[in-house]
LUMVEX-284442 format. One line per 3 residues: number of its first residue (from 1); their letters; for each residue x, y, z of C-alpha. Coordinates in steps of 0.2 Angstrom, whole numbers, plus 2048, in hexadecimal, padded with zeros to 3 digits. Each point is the difference from the previous one (the first is absolute). Example, Ala and Ser with C-alpha at 12.3 -4.5 7.8 and 13.67 -1.06 7.14 Angstrom:
BEGIN
1 = as = 83E,7EA,827 | 806,811,7FD $
***
This chain:
BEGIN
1 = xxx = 26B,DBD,AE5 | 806,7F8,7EF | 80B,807,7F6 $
4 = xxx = 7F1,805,7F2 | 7F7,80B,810 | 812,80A,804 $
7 = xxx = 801,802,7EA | 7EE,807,802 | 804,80B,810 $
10 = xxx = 812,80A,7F7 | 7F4,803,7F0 | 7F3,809,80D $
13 = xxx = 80F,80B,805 | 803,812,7FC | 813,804,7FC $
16 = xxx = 801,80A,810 | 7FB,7EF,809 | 80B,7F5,7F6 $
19 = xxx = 80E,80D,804 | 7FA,801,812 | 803,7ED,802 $
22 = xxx = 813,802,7FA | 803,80B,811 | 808,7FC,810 $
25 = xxx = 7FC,80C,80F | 806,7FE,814 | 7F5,800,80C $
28 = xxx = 7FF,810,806 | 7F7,805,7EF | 7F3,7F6,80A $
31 = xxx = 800,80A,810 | 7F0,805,80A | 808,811,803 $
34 = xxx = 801,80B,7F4 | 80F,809,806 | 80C,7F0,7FE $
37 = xxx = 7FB,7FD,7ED | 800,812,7F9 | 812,801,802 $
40 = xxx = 803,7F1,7F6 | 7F2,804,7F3 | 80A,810,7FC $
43 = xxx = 810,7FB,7FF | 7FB,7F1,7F4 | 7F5,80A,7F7 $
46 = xxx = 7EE,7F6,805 | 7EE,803,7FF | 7F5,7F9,80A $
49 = xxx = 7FB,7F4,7F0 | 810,7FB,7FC | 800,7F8,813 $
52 = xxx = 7F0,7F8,7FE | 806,7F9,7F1 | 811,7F7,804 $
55 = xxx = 7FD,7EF,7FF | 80D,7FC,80F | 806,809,80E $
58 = xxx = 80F,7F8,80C | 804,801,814 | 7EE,800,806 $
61 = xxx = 7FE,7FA,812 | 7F4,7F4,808 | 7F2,7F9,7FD $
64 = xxx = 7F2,80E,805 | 80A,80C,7F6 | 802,7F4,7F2 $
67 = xxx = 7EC,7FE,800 | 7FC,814,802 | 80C,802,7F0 $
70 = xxx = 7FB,7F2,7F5 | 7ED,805,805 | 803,814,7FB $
73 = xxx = 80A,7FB,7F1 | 7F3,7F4,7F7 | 7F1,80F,806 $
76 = xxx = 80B,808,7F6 | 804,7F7,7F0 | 7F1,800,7F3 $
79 = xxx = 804,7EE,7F9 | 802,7F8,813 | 812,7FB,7FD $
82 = xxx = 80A,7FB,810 | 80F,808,806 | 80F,7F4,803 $
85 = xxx = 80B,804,80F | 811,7FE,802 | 80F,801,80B $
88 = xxx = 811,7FB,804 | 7FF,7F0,80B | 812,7F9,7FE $
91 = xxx = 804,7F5,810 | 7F1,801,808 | 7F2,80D,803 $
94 = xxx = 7FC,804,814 | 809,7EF,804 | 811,803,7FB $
97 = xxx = 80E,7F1,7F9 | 80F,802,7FC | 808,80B,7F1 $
100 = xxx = 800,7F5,7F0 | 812,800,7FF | 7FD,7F7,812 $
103 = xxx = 7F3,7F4,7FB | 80C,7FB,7F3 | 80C,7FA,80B $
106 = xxx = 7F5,7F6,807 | 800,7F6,7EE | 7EE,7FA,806 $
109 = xxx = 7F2,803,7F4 | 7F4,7F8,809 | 804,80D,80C $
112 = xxx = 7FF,80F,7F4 | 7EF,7F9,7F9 | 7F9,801,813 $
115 = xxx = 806,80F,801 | 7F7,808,7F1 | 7F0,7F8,805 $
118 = xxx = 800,807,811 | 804,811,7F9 | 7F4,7FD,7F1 $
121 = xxx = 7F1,7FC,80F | 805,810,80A | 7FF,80A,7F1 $
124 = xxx = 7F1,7FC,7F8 | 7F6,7FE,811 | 804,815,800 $
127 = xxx = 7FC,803,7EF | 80D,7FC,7F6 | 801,7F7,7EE $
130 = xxx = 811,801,7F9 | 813,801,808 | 80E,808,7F6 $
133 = xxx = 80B,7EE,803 | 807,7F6,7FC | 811,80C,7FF $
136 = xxx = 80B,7F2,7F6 | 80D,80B,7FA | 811,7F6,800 $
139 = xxx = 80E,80B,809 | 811,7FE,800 | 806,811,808 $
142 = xxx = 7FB,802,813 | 803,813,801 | 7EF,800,7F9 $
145 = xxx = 7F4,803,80B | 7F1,7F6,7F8 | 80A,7F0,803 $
148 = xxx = 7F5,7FE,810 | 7F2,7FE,7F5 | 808,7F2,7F4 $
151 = xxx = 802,7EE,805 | 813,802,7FA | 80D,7FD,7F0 $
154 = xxx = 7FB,7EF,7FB | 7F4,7FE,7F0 | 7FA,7F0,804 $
157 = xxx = 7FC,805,814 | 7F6,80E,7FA | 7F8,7F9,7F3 $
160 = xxx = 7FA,7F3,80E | 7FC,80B,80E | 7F7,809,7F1 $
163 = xxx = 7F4,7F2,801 | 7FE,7FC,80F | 7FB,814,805 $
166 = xxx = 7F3,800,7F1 | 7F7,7F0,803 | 7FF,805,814 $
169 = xxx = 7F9,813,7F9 | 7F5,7F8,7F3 | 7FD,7EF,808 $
172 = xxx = 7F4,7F4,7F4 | 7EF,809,7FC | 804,811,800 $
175 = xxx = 7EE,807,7FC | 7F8,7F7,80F | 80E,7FF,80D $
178 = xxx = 7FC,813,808 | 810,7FA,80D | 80C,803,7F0 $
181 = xxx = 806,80E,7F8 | 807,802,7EB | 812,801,7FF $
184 = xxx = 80C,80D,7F8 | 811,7FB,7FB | 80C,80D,7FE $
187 = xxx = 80B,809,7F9 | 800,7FC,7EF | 80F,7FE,7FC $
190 = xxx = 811,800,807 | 7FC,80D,80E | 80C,7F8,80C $
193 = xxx = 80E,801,7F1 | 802,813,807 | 812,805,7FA $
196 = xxx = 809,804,812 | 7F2,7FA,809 | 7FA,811,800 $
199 = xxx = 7EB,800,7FF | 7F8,806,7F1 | 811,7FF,7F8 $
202 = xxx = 804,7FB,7EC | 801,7EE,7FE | 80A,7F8,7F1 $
205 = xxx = 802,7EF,7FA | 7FF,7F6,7F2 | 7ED,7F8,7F9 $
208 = xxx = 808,7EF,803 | 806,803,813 | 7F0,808,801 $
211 = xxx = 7F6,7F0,7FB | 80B,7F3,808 | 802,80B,810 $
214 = xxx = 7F1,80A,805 | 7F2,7FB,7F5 | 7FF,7EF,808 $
217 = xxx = 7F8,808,812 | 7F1,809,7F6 | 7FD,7F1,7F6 $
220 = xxx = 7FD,7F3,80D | 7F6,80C,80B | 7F7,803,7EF $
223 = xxx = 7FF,7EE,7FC | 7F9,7FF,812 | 7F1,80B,7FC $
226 = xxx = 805,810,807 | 7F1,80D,7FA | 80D,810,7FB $
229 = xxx = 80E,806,7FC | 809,80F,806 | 80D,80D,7F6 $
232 = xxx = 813,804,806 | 805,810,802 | 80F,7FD,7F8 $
235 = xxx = 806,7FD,7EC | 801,7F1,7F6 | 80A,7FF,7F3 $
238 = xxx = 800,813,801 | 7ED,804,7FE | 7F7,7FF,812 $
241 = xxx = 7F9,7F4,803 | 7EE,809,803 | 801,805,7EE $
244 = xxx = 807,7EF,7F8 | 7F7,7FA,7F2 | 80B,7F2,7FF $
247 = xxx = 802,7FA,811 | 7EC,7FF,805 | 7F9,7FE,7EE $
250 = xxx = 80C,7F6,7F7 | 807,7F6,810 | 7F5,802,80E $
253 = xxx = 7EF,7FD,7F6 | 803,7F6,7F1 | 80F,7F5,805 $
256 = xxx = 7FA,7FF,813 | 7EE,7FF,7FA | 7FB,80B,80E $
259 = xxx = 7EF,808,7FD | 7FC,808,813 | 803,812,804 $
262 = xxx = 80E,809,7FE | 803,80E,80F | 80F,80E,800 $
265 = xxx = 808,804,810 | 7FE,810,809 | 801,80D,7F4 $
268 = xxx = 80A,7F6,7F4 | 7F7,805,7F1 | 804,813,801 $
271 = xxx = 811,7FB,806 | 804,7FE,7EC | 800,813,800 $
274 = xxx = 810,802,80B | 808,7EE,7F8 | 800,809,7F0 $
277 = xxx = 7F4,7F7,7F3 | 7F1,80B,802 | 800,812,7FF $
280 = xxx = 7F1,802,80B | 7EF,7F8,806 | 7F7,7FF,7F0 $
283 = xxx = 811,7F4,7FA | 803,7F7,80F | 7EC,7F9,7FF $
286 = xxx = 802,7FC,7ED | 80E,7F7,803 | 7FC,7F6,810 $
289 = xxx = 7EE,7FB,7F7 | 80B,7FC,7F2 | 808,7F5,80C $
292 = xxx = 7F3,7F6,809 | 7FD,809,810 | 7F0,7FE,804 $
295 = xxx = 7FF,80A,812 | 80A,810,804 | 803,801,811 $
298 = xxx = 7FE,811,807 | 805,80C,7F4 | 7F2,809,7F2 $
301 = xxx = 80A,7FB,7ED | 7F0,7F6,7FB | 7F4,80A,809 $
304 = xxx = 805,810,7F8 | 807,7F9,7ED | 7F7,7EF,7FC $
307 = xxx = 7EF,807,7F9 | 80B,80E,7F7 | 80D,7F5,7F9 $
310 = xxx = 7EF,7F2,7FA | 7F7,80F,7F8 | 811,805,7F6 $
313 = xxx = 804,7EF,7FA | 80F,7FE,80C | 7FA,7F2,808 $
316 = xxx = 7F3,7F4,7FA | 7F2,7FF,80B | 801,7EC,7FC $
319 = xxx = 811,801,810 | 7F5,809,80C | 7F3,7F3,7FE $
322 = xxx = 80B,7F1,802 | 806,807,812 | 7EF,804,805 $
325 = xxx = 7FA,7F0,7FD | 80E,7F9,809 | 7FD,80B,80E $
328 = xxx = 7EE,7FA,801 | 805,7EE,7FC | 80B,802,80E $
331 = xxx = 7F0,806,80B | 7F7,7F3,7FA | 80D,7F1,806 $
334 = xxx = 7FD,809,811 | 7F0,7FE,803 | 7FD,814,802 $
337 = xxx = 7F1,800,7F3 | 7F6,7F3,80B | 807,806,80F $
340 = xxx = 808,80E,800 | 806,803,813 | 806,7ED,7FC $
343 = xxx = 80A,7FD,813 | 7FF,80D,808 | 7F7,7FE,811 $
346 = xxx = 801,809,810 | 7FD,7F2,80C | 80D,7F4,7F7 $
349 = xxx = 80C,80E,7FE | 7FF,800,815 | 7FF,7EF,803 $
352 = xxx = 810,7FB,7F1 | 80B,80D,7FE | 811,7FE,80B $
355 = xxx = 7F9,7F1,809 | 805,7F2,80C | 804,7F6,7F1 $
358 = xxx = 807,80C,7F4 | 80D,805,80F | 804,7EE,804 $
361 = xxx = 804,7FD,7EB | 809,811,800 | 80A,7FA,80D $
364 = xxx = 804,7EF,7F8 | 806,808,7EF | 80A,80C,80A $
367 = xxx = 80A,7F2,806 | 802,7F7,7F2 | 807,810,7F5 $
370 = xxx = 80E,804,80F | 810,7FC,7FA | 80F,7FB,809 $
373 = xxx = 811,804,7FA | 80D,7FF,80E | 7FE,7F4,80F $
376 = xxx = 812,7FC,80A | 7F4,7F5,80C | 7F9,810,806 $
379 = xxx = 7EF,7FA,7FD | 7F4,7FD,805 | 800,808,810 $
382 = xxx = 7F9,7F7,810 | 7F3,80A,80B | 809,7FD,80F $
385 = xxx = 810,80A,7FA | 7FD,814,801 | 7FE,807,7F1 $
388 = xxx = 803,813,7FE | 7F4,807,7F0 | 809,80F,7FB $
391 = xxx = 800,80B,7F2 | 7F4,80C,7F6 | 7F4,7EF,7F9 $
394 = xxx = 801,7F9,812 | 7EF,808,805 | 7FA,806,7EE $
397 = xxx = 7EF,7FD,7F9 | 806,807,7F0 | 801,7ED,7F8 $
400 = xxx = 7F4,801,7F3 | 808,808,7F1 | 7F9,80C,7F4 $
403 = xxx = 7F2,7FB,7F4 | 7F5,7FA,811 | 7F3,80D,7FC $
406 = xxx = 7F3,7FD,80C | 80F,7F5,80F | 801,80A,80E $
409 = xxx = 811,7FF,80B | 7F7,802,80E | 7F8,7F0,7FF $
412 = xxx = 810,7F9,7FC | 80A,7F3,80B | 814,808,803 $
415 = xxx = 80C,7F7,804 | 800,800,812 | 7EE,7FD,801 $
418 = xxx = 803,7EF,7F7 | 80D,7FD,80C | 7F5,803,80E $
421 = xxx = 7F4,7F4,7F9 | 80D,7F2,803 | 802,803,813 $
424 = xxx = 812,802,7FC | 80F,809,80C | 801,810,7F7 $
427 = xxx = 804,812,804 | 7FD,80F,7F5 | 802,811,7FF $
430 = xxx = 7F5,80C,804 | 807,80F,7F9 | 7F9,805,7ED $
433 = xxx = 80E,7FB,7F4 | 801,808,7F1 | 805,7F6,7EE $
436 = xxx = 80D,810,7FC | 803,80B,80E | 7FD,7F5,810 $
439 = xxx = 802,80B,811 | 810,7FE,80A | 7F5,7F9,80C $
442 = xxx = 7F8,7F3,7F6 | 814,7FB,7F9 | 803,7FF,815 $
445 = xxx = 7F2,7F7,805 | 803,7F2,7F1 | 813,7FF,807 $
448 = xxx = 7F9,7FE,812 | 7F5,7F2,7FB | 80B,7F8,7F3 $
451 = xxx = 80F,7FE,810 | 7F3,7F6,80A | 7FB,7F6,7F3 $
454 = xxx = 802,7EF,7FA | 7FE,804,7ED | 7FA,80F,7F8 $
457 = xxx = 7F6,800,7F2 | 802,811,7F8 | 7F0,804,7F5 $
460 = xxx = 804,80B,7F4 | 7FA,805,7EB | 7F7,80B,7F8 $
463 = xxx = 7F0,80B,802 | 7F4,7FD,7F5 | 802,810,7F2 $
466 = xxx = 811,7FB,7FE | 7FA,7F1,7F4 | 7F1,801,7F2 $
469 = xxx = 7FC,80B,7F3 | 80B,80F,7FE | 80B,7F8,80D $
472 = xxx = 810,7FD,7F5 | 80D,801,80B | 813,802,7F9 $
475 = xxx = 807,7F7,812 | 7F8,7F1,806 | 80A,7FF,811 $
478 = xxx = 7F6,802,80E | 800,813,808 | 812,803,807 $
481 = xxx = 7F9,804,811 | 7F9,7EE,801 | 814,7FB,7FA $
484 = xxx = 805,80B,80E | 7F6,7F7,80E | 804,7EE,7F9 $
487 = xxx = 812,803,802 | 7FC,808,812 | 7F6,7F2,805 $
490 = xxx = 80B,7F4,7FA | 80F,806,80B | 7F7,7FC,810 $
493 = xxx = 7F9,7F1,7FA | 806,7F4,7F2 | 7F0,7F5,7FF $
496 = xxx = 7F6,80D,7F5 | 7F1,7FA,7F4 | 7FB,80B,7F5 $
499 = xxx = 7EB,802,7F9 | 7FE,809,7F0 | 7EF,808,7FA $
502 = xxx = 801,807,7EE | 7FC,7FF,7EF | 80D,7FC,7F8 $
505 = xxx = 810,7F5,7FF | 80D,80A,808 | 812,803,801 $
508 = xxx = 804,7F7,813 | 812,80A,800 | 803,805,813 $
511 = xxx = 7F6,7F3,807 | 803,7EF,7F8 | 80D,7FA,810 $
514 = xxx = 7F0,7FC,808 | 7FE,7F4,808 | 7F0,7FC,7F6 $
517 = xxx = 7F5,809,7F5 | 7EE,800,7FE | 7F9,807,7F0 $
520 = xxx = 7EB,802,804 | 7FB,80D,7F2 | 7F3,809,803 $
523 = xxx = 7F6,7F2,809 | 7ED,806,801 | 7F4,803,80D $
526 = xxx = 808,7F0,80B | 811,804,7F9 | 807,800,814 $
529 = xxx = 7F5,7F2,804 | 80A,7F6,7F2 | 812,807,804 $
532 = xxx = 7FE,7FC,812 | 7FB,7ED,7FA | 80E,7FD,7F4 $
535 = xxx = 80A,80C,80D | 7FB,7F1,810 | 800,7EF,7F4 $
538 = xxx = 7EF,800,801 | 800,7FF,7ED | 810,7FA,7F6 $
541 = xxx = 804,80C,7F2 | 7FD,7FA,7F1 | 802,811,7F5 $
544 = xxx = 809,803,7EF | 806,80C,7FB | 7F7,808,7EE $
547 = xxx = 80C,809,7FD | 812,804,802 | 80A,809,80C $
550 = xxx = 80F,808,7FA | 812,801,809 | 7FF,813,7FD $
553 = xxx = 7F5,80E,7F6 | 80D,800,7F4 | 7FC,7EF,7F8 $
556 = xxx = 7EE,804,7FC | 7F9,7F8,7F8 | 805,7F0,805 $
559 = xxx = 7F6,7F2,7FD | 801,7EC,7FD | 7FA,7FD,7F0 $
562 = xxx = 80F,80A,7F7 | 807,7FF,7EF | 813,7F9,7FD $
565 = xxx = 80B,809,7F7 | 80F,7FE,7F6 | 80B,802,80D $
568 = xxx = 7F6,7F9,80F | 804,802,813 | 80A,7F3,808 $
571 = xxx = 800,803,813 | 813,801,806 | 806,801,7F1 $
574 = xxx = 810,80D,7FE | 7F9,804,7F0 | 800,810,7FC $
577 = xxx = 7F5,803,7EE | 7ED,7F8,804 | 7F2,806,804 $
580 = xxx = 801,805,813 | 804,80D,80D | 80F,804,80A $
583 = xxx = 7FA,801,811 | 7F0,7F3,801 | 7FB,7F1,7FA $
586 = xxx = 7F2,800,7F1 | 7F6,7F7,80A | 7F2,803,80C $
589 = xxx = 803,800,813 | 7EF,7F5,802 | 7FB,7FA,7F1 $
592 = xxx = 7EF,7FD,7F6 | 7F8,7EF,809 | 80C,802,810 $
595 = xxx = 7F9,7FD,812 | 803,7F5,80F | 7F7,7F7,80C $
598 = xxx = 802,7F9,810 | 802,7F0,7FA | 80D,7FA,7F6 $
601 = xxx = 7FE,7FA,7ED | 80C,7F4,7F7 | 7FB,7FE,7ED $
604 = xxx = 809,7F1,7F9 | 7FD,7F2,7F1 | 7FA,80C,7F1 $
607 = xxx = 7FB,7F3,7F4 | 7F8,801,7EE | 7F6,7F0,7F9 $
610 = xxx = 80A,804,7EF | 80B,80C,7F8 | 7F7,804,7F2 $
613 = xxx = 7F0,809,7FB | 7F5,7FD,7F2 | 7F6,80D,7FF $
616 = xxx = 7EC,7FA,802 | 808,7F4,80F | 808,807,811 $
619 = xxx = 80E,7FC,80E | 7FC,7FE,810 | 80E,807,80B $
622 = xxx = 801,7FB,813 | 809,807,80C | 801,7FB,815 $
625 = xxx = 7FF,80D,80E | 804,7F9,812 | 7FB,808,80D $
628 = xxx = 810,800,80C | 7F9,808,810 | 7F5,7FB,80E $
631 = xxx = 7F2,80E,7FB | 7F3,7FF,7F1 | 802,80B,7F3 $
634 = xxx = 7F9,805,7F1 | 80C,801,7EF | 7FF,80A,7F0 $
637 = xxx = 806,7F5,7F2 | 803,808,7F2 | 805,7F9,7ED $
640 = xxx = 80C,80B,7F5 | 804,7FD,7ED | 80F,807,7F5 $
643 = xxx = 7FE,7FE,7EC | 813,7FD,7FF | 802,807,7EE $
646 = xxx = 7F1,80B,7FA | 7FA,80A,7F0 | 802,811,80C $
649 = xxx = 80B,801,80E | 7F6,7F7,80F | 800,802,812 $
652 = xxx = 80C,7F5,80C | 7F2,7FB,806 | 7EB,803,800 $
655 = xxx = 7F5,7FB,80F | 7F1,7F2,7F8 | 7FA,7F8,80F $
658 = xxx = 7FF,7FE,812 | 7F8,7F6,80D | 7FE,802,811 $
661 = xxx = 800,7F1,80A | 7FE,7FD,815 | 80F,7F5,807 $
664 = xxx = 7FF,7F9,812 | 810,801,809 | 80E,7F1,7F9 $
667 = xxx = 7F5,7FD,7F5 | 801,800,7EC | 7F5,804,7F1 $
670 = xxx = 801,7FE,7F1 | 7FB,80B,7F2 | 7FC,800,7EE $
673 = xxx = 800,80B,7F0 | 7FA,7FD,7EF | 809,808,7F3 $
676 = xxx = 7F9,801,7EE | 806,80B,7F2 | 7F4,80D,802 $
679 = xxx = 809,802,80F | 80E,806,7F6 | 7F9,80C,7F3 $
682 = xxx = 803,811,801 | 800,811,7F2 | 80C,7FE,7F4 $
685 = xxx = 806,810,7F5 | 7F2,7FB,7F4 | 7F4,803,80E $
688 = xxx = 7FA,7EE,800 | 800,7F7,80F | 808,7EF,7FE $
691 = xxx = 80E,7F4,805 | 812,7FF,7FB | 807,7EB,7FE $
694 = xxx = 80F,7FF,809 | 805,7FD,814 | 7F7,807,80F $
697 = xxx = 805,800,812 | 7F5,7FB,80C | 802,808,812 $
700 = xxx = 7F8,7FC,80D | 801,807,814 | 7FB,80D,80F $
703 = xxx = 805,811,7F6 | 806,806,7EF | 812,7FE,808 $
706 = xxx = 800,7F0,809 | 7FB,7F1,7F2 | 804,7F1,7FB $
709 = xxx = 803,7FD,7ED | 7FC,7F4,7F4 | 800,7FF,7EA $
712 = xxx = 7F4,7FB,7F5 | 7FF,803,7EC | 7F2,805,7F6 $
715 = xx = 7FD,7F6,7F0 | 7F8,808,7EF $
***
């Protein structure tokens, strides 16, 4: 349909249509049986019209019902306008990867654009049209517990995993690929900014951190192509963000150029009741129109208050139109008016979702987002040693994280079923061991096949609720009975590996004299599978981590990219007055870009091809990794730059490139990175993005700590 036939369609509209369009429902307003709906109806207010007006609806599942309800919708709807479904399909929809803060740490995009287009095909083979994801929120503070949704505390990470996710949602053709699905990112803007790390909490931060820090994510995945945008829950700059003129008219639309839809979160729009900047429904719906947002997810403002507030010279008409049409626009780049079932199909949905295939790739980006942090040549085990697998996660399908809407555990692979895969010389427990109060006779039975053991490797982490949304969590330790059996275990036998499935960075006090230490995430549906590989040697870890550990709670947030101050830390210094504490380091215990392998790395002969920039031209900066073991590995180089003298305060050091590259063993490669002076640009208190002249350091190595450092000077 061109964009002249959608003009014509809006002017055919009544206001109660156009209004209709601008509403968001779940899908139980969609329900055969009467008795689940009417509940809903009543609470929110509805008539039946109102539900066979709302132009989207969200969780629908599988493909037959996706038909019934698309079919009765459109019976229903005088003009023949399609309904657009929508879900939450974050890492993965019935095949299950891992958490995004895990497929972060696997630094591979290749890998997270496979994973979109696997969950993409699943998705729209059942019905689907658009996923709420990308989440690119950059997050500092792991006591939150969206942080499992996030790719980590790096701008130019996210923005790149941004990418990736949107062109593997989207893919190339958009309106005749039915395998693909539109993308939403989210949240706009500066969700993961949540003072305290508490969920929904105030965020507060200057325009200029705002732009240079947590702007750049939405921007790439918008540059990307990404079809919608959603709202925060939270302020910015004081006024929420589902009612900020500024940030979506101003930014968003005319400095972004954004012209898709524009979709609040659930119930965000009646949410400015309680922030304090509307006094009740009829407000809320001026002021979020006013704003931009075109859908309003699950709650009634614009139902009840738009025609009103249009008829009163409120709200000109002219805003309702602009986000019907781009509702319908967005419809249109869907395919629904031509087809308006698009993917969905019973027999592909059999024959695609959670296949062969998808399994096989689940388990391969498993592997490669596992990250190892300690190894005293514990691993990787042999399978002629026995092997006790002990602990709450030893036996636990519970590996797929929250956000898996349509995973199911009990298709999931545990840990000692992946083991079990192997043939290896392992015994386990078979009494049911829980995660916070295991039985005495679980604890016993663990101790008894911990003495007879070779090594033990102790699974331990949290359950799933314990990480996403509303899942802040003031102490990130894991629970104290776990701390409790460690230490028991330990006593009995020394050569202790610890597994961890969670969500989030965490705080390894009581456990880090491990012998080694496993972190796996939540790893999907073949999240034991994986484990067990890296576990066994039959895959060499190659993880990093997105984000950093911290030493203890009590240096949250700790991140890599930090700001110097006037008094800087020196460690081991006996000076009292800078910045640092009296009982830990300021550093993180594992930081940002940390991970080992089985082989062994030596990075050496950092060289530049000249010390001075002009801009328009570029340095090439090379740097040698050895691989010094008899096993092939595969590295993470990664490239940091300091501005050494800037405008504002800049960080000690900013992530802006990285290369993975495959070594065979006592071998060497050698890698190279091209550095230009948009390379160094970044916003100024102006809120310009440009370069300062002046000296940069170049550091090249395995993690934000470990570097090697060179110094080049940028010329006028």
């Amino acid at each position: 349909m061109e964009h002249k036939q959608l003009t014509e369609l809006l002017e055919q509209m009544t206001l109660d249509e156009k209004v209709g369009q601008l509403l968001q429902l779940a899908a139980e307003f969609y329900s055969e049986k009467a008795e689940e709906k009417t509940g809903p109806m009543t609470n929110l207010g509805l008539t039946q019209d109102d539900i066979n007006n709302a132009g989207t609806t969200l969780g629908i599942s599988g493909a037959k019902e996706a038909i019934r309800v698309q079919k009765a919708y459109m019976e229903n709807n005088r003009l023949g306008i399609p309904m657009i479904l929508m879900a939450d399909i974050i890492h993965g929809f019935r095949t299950i990867f891992p958490i995004p803060l895990g497929l972060g740490s696997s630094w591979d995009l290749d890998a997270a654009k496979k994973v979109a287009e696997i969950s993409a095909k699943e998705a729209a083979v059942s019905g689907l049209h658009v996923t709420f994801s990308p989440m690119v929120d950059l997050v500092r503070d792991p006591r939150w517990g969206r942080v499992m949704e996030s790719t980590g505390e790096d701008p130019f990470l996210n923005s790149r995993f941004a990418e990736a996710f949107v062109k593997g949602y989207q893919g190339e053709d958009l309106k005749n690929d039915f395998f693909r699905v539109a993308a939403c990112v989210k949240h706009f803007a500066a969700y993961g900014a949540a003072i305290g790390g508490r969920d929904y909490n105030t965020v507060n931060m200057s325009e200029r951190q705002l732009r240079d820090s947590y702007l750049p994510g939405y921007q790439a995945a918008l540059d990307a192509g990404a079809k919608l945008v959603m709202t925060s829950f939270n302020i910015v700059d004081g006024v929420p963000a589902t009612g900020n003129k500024w940030l979506f008219r101003d930014v968003l639309r005319k400095e972004f150029g954004f012209d898709g839809v524009v979709i609040s979160d659930w119930g965000a729009v009646i949410e400015l009741i309680p922030h304090g900047v509307a006094q009740d429904k009829k407000q809320a719906a001026e002021l979020a129109i006013e704003a931009g947002v075109d859908i309003e997810m699950m709650t009634t403002c614009y139902t009840e208050n738009l025609k009103e507030l249009i008829k009163e010279n409120s709200v000109d008409e002219a805003l309702l139109d602009e986000a019907v049409l781009r509702i319908l626009t967005l419809k249109n780049d869907l395919g629904l008016f031509e087809n308006p079932h698009r993917g969905a199909n019973v027999a592909l949905e059999e024959e695609v979702v959670l296949s062969k295939e998808h399994r096989a790739a689940a388990r391969e980006v498993a592997r490669r987002s596992i990250v190892l942090l300690k190894n005293e040549n514990s691993l990787p085990l042999s399978t002629q040693e026995t092997v006790a697998i002990v602990g709450p996660a030893a036996a636990s399908n519970d590996v797929l994280g929250v956000w898996s809407w349509q995973g199911k555990k009990a298709e999931a692979v545990s840990l000692a079923q992946g083991v079990a895969q192997l043939g290896a010389d392992y015994v386990i427990g078979k009494e049911a061991f829980d995660y916070f109060e295991p039985t005495q006779a679980a604890i016993d039975e663990a101790v008894s096949l911990a003495k007879k053991a070779d090594k033990v490797v102790l699974a331990l982490g949290e359950e799933d609720w314990m990480s996403g949304e509303a899942s802040s969590r003031s102490d990130i330790r894991l629970p104290q009975a776990q701390l409790d059996l460690f230490k028991t275990i330990q006593a009995i036998n020394e050569n202790v590996i610890v597994t961890l499935y969670n969500g989030r960075p965490l705080d390894l006090q009581g456990i880090d004299s491990a012998k080694a230490i496993v972190e796996a995430w939540f790893p999907g549906t073949e999240g034991g599978a994986a484990l067990a590989d890296i576990l066994y040697g039959k895959y060499n870890p190659s993880g990093r981590l997105s984000m950093s550990f911290p030493e203890t709670v009590g240096q949250v947030p700790v991140y890599y990219n930090y700001d110097n101050t006037g008094r800087p830390y020196k460690p081991g210094s006996q000076e009292k007055y800078e910045t640092k504490y009296l009982d830990v380091s300021n550093f993180a215990k594992y930081p940002f870009g940390f991970g080992l392998s089985y082989s062994t790395f030596v990075y050496s002969d950092l060289h530049l091809n000249t010390t001075e920039l002009i801009p328009g031209e570029a340095i090439t900066a090379t740097i040698t990794i050895e691989n010094q073991s008899d096993i092939v590995g595969e590295e993470t180089v990664q490239l940091y730059i300091r501005d050494q003298i800037g405008q504002v305060v800049r960080p000690v050091k900013e992530l802006k490139g990285f290369e993975k590259v495959m070594i065979p063993a006592h071998d060497k490669r050698t890698v190279e990175f091209t550095i230009t002076e948009q390379l160094l640009r970044y916003v100024h208190s102006d809120q310009n993005n440009t370069s300062d002249p002046g000296l940069f350091d170049v550091m090249i190595g395995s993690s934000s700590k470990d570097v090697l450092t060179q110094t080049f000077k940028l010329l006028k």
